[in-house]
C-alpha positions in Angstrom: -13.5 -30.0 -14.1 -12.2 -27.3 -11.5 -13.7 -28.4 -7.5 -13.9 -26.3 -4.2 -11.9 -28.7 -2.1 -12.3 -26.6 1.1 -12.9 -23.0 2.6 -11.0 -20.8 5.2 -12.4 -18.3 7.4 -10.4 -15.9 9.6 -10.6 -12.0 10.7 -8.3 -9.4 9.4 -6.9 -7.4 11.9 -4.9 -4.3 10.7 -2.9 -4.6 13.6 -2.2 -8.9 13.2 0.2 -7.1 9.8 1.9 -5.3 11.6 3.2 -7.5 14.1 3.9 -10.1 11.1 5.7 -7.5 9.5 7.8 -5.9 12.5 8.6 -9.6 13.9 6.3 -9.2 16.6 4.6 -12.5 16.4 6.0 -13.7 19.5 5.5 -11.3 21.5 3.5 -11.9 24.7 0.9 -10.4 23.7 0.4 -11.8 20.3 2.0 -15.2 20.6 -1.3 -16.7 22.0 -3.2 -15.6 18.4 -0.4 -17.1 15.9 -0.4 -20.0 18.0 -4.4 -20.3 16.5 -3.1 -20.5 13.4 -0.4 -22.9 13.6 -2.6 -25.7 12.3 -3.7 -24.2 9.1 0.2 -23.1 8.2 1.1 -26.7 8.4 -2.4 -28.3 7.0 -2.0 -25.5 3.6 1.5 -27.2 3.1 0.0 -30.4 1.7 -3.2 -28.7 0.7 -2.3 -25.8 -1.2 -5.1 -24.8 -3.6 -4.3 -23.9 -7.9 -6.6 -21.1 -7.1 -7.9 -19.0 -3.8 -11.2 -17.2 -4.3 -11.2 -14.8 -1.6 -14.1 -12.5 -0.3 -12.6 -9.8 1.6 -13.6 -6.0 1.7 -11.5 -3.0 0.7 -11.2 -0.2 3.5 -11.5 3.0 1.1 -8.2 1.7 -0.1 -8.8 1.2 -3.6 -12.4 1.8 -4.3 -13.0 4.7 -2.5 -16.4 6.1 -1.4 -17.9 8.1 -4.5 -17.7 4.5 -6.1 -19.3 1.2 -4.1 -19.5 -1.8 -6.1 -21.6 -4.7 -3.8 -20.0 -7.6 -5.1 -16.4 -6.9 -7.6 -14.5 -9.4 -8.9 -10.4 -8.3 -9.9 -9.7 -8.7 -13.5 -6.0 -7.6 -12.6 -3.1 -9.7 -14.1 -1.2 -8.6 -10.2 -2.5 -6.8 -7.8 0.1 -4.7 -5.5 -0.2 -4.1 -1.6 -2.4 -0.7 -0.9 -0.7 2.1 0.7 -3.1 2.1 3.6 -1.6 5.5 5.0 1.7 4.1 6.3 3.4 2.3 3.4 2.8 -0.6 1.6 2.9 -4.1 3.1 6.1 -6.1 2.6 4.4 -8.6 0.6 4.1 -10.8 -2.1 2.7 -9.7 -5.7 -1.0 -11.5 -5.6 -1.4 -13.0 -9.1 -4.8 -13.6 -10.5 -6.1 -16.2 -12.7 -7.9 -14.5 -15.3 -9.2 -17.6 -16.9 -11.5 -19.0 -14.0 -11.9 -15.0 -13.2 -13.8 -14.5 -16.5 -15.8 -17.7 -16.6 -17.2 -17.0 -12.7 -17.9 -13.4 -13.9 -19.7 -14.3 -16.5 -21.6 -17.2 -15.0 -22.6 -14.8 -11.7 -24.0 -12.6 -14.5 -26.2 -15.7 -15.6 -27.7 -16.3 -11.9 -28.7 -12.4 -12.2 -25.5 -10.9 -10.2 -24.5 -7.8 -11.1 -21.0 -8.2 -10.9 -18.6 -5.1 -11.2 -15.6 -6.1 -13.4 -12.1 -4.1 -11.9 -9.1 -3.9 -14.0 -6.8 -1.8 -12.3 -6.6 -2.2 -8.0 -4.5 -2.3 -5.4 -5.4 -4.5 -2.3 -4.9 -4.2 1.1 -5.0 -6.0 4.5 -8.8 -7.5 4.0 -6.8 -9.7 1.1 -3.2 -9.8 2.1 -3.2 -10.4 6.3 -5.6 -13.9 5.7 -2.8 -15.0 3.2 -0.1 -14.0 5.4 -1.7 -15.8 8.3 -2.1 -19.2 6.2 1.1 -18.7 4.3 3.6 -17.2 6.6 6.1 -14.7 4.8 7.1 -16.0 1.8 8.7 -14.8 -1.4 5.9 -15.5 -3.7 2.2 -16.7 -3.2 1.9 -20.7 -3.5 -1.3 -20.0 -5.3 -2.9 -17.8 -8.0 -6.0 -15.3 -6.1 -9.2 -13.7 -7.2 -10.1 -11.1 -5.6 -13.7 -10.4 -4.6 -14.8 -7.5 -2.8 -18.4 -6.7 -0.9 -19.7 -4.0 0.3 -19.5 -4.2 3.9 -18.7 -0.3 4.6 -21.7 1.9 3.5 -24.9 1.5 3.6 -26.8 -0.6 1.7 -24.4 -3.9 2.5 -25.7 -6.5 1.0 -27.8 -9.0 3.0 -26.6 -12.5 4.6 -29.2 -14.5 2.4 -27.8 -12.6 -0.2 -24.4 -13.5 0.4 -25.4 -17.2 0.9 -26.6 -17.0 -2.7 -23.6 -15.9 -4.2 -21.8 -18.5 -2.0 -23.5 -21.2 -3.9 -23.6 -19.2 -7.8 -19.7 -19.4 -7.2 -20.1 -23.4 -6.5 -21.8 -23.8 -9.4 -19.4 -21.6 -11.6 -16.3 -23.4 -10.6 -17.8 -26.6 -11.2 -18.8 -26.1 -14.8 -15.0 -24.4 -15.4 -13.3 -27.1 -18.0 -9.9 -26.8 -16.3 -8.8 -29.4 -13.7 -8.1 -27.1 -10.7 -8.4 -27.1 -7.3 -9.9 -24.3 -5.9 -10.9 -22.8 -2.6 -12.4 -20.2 -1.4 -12.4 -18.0 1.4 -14.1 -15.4 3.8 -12.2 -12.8 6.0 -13.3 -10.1 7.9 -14.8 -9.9 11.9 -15.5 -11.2 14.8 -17.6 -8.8 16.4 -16.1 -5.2 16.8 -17.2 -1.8 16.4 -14.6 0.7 16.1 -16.7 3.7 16.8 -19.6 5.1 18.8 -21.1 4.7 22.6 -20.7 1.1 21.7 -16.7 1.6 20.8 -15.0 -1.3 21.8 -17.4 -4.2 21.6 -17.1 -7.8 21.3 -19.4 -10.2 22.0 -18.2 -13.8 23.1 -21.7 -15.7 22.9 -22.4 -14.3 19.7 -19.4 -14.9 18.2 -18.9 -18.5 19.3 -23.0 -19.0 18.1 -22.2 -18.0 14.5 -19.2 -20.3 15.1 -21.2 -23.1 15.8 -24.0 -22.1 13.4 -21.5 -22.0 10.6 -20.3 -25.2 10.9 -23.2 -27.7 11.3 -26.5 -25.9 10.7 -25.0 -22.9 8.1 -28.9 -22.0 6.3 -30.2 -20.2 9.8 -27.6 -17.8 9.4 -28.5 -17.2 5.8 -31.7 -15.5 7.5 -30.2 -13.3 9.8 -30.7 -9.6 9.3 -28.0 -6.6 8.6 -29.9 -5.3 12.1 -29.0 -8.0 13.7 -25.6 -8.5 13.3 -25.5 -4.5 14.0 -27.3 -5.1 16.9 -25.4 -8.1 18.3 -21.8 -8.0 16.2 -21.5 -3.9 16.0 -21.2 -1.8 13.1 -17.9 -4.0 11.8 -19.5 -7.2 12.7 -21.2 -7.3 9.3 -18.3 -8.4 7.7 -19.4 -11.6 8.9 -21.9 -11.8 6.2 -18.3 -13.2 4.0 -17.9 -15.8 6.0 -21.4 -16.9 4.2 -20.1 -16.8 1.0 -17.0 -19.0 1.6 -19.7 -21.7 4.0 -22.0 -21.5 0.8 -19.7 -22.3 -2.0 -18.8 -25.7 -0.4 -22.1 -27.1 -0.2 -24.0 -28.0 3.3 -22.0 -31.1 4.0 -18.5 -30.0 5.4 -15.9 -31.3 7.8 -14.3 -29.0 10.5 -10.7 -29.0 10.7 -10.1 -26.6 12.9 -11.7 -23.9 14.9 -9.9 -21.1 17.0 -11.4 -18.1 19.0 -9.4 -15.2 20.8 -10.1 -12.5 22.3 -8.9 -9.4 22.7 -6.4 -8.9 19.2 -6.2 -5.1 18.8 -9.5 -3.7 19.7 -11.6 -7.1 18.4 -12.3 -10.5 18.5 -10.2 -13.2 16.3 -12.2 -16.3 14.8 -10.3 -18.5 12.4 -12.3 -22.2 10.7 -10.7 -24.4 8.1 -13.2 -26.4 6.8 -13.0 -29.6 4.4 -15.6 -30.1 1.4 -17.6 -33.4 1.4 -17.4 -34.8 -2.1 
């Protein structure tokens, strides 16, 4: 039977690609941020998954706003780099697994999500800058990815305790998949931010390192936290958050914390980065 062996968190920055991709890593301003994920690059070499599930949001780069899907899964054999404006990303290819694709799909659809199938998509830098952080620049991908994309730009989002439940409809849909993979399944997007407004510009350290915390030991109080709060306390952006949830639910409440890593400032936001282990 497939397993969720573990979880990875970490933000998205537009502006963390582009220093990977002009070299800029080690510059003085952003050698302090690729030093947080240092640990992960080396732990991934001896835990690379068969599969990445990976909750990320699409930035009107492929589902544009006259369509907004809450939850989409990619049915995709590939999926190429979006052009975000400025040219594709120098990366990798992402190649799906269609097989363990289907079989979540279809189980989600049993626990009463409504999941919306997409055949055809590009990605951008809510999918390709976490792989790039735990991967470095490679050639090809180490692992096969499915994409899954929430709503996390227009009103309705969906809800934290909804996201929670998914979380855990995803645990149960990989563990009832015949194959013998190992799977993980991760959750990009945040720290606090808002990138427009009176309130342009904010990041909030105690709530950040809270969720952190939260997350890690005590992961069903967050489940009841509402879109106004994290609007209230995280900014307008900060709700992309509520994919962290899905990642913390699909490994069960018993995890162990690998590695933790909070910086601030990276472009015009907070950076928060977890690897967590699954308990069998």
């Amino acid at each position: 039977m497939a397993r969720i062996s573990a979880g990875i968190a970490t933000s998205h920055v537009p502006a963390i690609g582009a220093a990977i991709d002009l070299g800029k890593t080690q510059d003085e301003y952003w050698a302090p941020v690729f030093e947080g994920y240092e640990f992960v690059k080396e732990w991934i070499k001896d835990n690379t998954p068969d599969v990445v599930i990976l909750a990320y949001n699409d930035h009107a780069s492929a589902l544009m706003l006259d369509i907004v899907p809450t939850f989409a899964i990619g049915f995709a054999d590939t999926f190429q780099s979006a052009d975000e404006g400025w040219g594709r990303r120098p990366v990798p290819l992402v190649h799906n697994h269609i097989d363990l694709a289907a079989h979540v799909a279809e189980q989600l659809v049993i626990d009463e999500f409504d999941i919306t199938i997409i055949n055809e998509m590009d990605v951008d830098h809510g999918l390709t800058i976490p792989l790039s952080l735990v991967f470095g620049q490679v050639e090809e991908w180490p692992c096969k990815v499915i994409p899954l994309a929430v709503n996390v730009t227009q009103f309705p989002t969906p809800s934290g305790e909804r996201c929670w439940k998914l979380g855990e409809a995803i645990r149960n849909a990989v563990k009832t998949f015949p194959e013998d993979l190992d799977v993980q399944v991760w959750g990009t997007g945040g720290m606090s931010h808002q990138l427009q407004g009176t309130r342009a510009g904010l990041i909030n350290k105690e709530f950040d390192n809270r969720f952190l915390d939260l997350l890690a030991h005590e992961p069903e109080e967050l489940a009841t936290w509402t879109r106004l709060e994290y609007l209230r306390e995280a900014g307008t952006e900060g709700i992309e958050l509520i994919m962290w949830l899905i990642m913390r639910a699909a490994l069960g409440y018993g995890v162990d914390e690998l590695h933790r890593f909070y910086r601030v400032p990276a472009s015009n936001t907070a950076v928060g980065h977890v690897v967590y282990q699954a308990k069998a």
